[in-house]
N, C-alpha and C positions, 0 to 999 in steps of 0.2 A: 480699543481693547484695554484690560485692566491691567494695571502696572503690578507684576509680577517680581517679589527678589527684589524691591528697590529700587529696581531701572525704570526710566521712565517709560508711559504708555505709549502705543505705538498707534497711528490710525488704522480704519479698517483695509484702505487701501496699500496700505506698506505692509502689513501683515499679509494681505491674500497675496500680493510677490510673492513672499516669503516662503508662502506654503505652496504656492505654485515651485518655486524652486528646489522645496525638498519632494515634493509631487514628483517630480520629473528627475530627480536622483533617483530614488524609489523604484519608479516605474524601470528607467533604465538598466539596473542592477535585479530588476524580475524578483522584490521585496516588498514585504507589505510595512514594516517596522523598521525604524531606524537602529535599534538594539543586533538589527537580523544584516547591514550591510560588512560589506568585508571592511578590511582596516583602510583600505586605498581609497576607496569611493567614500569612509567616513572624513579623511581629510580632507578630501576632492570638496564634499560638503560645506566641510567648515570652513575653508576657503571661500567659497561659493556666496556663502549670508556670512563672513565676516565682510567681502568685498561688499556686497548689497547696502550692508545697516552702514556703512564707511562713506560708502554714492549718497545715501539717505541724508545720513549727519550733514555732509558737506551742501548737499540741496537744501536742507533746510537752513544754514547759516548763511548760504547765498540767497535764501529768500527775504530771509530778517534782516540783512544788509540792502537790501533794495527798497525795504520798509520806508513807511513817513520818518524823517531824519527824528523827531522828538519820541517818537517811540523805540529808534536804535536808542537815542541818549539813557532814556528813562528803563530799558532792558542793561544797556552794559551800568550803569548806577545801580540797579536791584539784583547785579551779578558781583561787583564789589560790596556792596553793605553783607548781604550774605556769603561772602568769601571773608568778611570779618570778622563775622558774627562764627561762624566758625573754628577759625583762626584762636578767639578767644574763650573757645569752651572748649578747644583739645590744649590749651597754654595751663 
């Protein structure tokens, strides 16, 4: 899927979760539009896929952690050099 707003892109697979998840708010609450649910089922919601993308993050950084060890090395080193490079252009 295309990175939207800056945050990074998501696969097809974790997006169709996703939309299975607001599918079946939706459906439940007898709504076709997310703008149309009541205010309780909107936080139920956001509850819902904030817990989801949360499972998500954590699955994917237990996956990179199980990775070939020179590819953790070579990812947390291209996570410091760009946390400095950073660093030095808000300084």
């Amino acid at each position: 899927m295309q990175s939207i707003h800056g945050y990074p892109a998501k696969s097809k697979a974790t997006t169709g979760r996703a939309i299975r998840i607001l599918e079946r708010v939706l459906s439940a609450n007898g709504v076709s539009r997310a703008r149309d649910l009541p205010e309780e089922a909107r936080v139920r919601l956001h509850c819902q896929l904030a817990l989801f993308f949360e499972e998500e993050r954590t699955a994917h950084w237990s996956r990179q952690m199980n990775a070939n060890p020179f590819r953790r090395a070579a990812t947390w080193l291209r996570e410091r050099l760009e946390g400095l490079r950073y660093t030095r252009i808000r300084s």
